[in-house]
C-alpha positions as CSV (number, residue, x, y, z in Angstrom):
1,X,-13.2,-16.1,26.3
2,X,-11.7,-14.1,28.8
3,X,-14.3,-11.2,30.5
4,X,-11.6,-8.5,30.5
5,X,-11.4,-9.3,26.4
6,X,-13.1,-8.9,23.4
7,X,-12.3,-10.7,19.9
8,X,-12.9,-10.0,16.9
9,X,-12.3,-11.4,13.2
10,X,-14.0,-8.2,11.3
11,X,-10.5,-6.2,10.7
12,X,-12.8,-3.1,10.3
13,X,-14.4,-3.6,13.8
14,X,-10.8,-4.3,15.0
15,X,-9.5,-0.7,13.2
16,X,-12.7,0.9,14.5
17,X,-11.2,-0.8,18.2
18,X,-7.8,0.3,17.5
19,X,-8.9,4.1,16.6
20,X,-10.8,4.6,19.6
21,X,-7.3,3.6,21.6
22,X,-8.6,0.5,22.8
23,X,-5.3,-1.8,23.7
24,X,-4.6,-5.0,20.8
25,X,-3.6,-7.5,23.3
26,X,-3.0,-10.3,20.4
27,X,-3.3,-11.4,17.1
28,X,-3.9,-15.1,16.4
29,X,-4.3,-16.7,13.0
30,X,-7.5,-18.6,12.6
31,X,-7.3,-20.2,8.9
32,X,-5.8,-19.0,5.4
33,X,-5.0,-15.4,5.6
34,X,-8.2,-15.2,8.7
35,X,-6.7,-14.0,12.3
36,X,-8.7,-13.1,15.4
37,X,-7.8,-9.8,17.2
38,X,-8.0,-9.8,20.5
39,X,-8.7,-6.4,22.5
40,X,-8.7,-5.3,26.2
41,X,-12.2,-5.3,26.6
42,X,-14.2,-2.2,25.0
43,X,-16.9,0.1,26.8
44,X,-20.4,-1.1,26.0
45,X,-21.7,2.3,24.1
46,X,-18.6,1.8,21.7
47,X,-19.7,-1.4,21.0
48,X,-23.1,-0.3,20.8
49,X,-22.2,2.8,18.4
50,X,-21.2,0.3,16.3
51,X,-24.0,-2.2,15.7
52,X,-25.9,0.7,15.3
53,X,-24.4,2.6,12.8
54,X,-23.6,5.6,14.5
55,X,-20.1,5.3,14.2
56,X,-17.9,8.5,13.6
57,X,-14.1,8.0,13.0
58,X,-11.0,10.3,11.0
59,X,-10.2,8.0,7.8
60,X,-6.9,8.4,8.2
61,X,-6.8,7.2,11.4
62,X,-9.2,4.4,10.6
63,X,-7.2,3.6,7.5
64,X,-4.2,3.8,9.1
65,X,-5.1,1.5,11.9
66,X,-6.5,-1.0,9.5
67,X,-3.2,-1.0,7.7
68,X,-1.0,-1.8,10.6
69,X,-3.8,-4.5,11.8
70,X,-3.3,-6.4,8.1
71,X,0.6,-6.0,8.6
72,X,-0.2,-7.7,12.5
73,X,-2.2,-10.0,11.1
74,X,0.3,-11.4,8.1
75,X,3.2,-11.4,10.8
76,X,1.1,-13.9,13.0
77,X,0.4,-15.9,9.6
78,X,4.2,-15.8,9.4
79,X,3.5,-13.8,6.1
80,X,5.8,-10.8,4.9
């Protein structure tokens, strides 16, 4: 893996990621309906937040972004 890139297969990591404007570089599909989301790599203390549970995001946003992840994520299946 690339140093200047973070991926991810947890789609609410990736929306967390997405929310907090960090750039989707690319989606590639894994297995089944499983893709990996790759992101311009992601300050430490967000990633940190995180595995510690001291995450705050807007739903909507968060929802949002998990939406249009799924949708990325069934185009690179070749899903519509």
């Amino acid at each position: 893996m690339d140093n200047n890139k973070f991926e991810t297969a947890d789609i609410i990591l990736a929306a967390y990621l997405k929310v907090n404007e960090i750039a989707l570089i690319e989606v590639i599909p894994i297995s089944g309906y499983q893709s990996k989301f790759v992101f311009a790599k992601p300050p430490q203390d967000l990633l940190l937040a995180w595995l510690g549970g001291l995450v705050l995001a807007d739903v909507r946003q968060t929802i949002n972004s998990y939406r249009h992840l799924l949708r990325e994520a069934k185009k690179s299946q070749g899903v519509r």
